[in-house]
C-alpha positions in Angstrom: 0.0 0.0 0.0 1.3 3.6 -0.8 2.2 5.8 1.6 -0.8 7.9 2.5 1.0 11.5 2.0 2.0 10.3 -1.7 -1.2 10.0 -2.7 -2.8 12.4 -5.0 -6.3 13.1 -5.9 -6.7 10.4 -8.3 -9.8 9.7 -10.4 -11.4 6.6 -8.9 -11.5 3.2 -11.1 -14.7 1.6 -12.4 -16.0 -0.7 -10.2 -15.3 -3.5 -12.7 -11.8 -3.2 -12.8 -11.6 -4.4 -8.7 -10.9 -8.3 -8.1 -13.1 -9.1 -4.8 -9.4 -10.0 -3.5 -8.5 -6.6 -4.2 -11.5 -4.4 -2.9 -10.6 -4.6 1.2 -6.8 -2.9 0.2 -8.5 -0.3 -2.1 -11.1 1.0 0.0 -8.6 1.0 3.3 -6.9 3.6 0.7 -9.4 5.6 -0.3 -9.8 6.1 3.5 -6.1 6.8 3.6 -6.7 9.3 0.5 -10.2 10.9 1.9 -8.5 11.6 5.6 -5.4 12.7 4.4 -7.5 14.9 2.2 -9.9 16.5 4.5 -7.0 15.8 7.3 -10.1 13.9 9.9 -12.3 10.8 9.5 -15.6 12.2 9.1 -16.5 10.7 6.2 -19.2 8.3 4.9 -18.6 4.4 4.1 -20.6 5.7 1.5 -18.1 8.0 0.5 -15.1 5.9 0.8 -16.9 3.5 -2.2 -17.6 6.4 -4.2 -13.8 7.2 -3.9 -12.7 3.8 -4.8 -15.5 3.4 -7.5 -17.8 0.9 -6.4 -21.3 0.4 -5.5 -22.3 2.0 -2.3 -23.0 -1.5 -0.4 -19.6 -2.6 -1.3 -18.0 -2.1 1.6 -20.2 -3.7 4.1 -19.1 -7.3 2.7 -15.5 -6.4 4.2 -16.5 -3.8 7.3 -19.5 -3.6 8.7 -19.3 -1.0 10.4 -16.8 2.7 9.7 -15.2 1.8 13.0 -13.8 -1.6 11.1 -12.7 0.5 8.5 -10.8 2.9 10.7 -9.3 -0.1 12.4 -7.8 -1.1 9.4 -6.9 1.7 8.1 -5.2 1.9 11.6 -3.5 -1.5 11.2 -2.4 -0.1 7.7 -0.5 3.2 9.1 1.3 1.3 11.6 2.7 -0.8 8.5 3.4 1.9 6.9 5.1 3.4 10.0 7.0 0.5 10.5 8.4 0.2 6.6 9.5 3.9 7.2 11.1 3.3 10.2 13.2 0.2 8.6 13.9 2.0 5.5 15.6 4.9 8.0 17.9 2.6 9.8 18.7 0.7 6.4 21.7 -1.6 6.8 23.1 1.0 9.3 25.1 -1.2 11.7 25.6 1.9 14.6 23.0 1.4 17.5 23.5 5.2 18.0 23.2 6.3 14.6 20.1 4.1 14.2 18.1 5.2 16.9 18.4 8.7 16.3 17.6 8.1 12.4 14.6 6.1 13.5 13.3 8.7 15.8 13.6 11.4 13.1 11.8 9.3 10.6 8.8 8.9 13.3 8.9 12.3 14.2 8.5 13.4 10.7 5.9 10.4 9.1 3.4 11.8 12.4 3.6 15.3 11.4 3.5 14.6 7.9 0.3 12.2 8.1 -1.4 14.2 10.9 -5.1 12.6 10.8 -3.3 9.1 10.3 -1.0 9.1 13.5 -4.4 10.9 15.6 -6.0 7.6 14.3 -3.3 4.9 14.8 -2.9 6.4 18.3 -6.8 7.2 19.4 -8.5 6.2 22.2 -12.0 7.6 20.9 -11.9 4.2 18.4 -11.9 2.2 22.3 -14.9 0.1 22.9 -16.3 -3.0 24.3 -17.0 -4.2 20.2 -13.9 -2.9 18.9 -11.1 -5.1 18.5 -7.7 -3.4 17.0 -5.6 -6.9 17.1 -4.0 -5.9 13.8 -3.3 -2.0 14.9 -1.7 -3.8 18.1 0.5 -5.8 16.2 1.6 -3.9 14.2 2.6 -1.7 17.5 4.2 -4.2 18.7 6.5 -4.8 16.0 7.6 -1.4 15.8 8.2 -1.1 19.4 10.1 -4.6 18.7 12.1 -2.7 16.6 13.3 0.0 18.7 13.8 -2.6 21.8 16.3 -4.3 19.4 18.3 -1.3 18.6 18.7 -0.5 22.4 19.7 -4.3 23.0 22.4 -4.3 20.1 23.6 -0.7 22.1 23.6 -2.4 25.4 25.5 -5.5 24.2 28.3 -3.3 22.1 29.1 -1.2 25.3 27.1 2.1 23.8 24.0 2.0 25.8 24.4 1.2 29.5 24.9 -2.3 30.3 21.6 -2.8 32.3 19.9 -2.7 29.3 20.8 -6.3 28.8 18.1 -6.9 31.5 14.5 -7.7 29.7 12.6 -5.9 32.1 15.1 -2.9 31.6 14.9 -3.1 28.5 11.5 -2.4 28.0 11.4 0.4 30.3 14.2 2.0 28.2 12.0 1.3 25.2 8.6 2.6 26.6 10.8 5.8 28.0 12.1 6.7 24.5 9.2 5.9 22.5 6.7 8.1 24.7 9.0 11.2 24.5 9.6 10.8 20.7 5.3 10.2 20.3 4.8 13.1 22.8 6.8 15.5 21.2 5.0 14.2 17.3 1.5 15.0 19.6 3.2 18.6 20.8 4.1 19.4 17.4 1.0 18.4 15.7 -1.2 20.6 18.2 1.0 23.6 17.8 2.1 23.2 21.5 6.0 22.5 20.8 7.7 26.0 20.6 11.4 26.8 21.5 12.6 30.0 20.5 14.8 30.4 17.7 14.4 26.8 16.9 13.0 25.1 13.9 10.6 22.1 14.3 13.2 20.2 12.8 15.9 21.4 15.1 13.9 20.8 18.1 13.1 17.3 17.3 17.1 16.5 16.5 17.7 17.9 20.2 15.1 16.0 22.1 16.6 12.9 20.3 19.7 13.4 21.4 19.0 14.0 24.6 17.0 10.9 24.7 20.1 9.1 23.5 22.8 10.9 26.0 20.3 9.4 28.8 21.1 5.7 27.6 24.6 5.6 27.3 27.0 3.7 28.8 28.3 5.6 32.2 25.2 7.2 32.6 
């Protein structure tokens, strides 16, 4: 699936170009295209099949409800997240280098895909019918991600040494993670000023004060 801030206003294809296969992934991105568009989620599922060019009870044989569709289209930004996040690290072999590459990259897909990170990160979606198990994996992995960095740091002798402890670990994870998603929330609501200081050079500073806090000696 295409990233949701490349996607241009595009002019829908006919409904009988879809494969049935085919039809959940396209109208998860129209979603993608509509919100990204109107920057919120109030839209129709009757709009989302008009985007995607199908009838208007097409969607209801994949979600039967909008809140199914915005859980997907949840799922889908975390995926996207995560690819974003891998592509930023590359084959970079420095734990340092690669978590303050990956924080920049997180920092910067959240601002630049403001109504999908409010989405992926919502609590409004919560419910007793609502079940996000593919939003929460996808979570998970990327949080998997960033705990492997800090375990590669620990074991080289870059990050302290007590990060070799699981429990640790995670804390260390959680710690970095929250400050990098708070500061993305901050920036997004207009709240994250420092004077004389560009967004840009704001967010490199927090990183790297996240990053002095986990070194070795520290």
């Amino acid at each position: 699936m295409k990233d949701a801030k490349h996607q241009s206003k595009r002019h829908p294809r006919k409904a009988a170009t879809y494969h049935h296969g085919d039809l959940r992934r396209s109208l998860v991105r129209a979603a993608l295209e509509l919100a990204a568009e109107g920057r919120d989620w109030n839209f129709s599922l009757r709009e989302v099949a008009r985007r995607a060019g199908v009838s208007h009870n097409a969607p209801y044989g994949h979600f039967a409800h909008k809140r199914d569709l915005l859980a997907a289209a949840a799922a889908a930004g975390h995926e996207l997240l995560q690819s974003e996040l891998m592509a930023a690290i590359g084959k970079v072999k420095k734990p340092l280098t690669s978590l303050l590459r990956m924080g920049a990259a997180y920092i910067d897909f959240g601002t630049k895909n403001a109504a999908l990170y409010r989405l992926m990160f919502t609590a409004a979606l919560v419910g007793p019918d609502w079940r996000p198990e593919q939003a929460l994996a996808s979570g998970v992995a990327t949080r998997a991600l960033l705990e492997d960095i800090l375990g590669r740091g620990a074991r080289s002798g870059v990050f302290a040494p007590v990060l070799n402890r699981k429990s640790e670990l995670q804390i260390a994870a959680l710690h970095a993670w929250a400050a990098v998603h708070g500061l993305t929330m901050l920036l997004l609501d207009g709240l994250a000023t420092v004077e004389n200081l560009s967004s840009e050079r704001m967010a490199q500073r927090v990183l790297n004060t996240i990053s002095r806090g986990l070194e070795a000696g520290r």
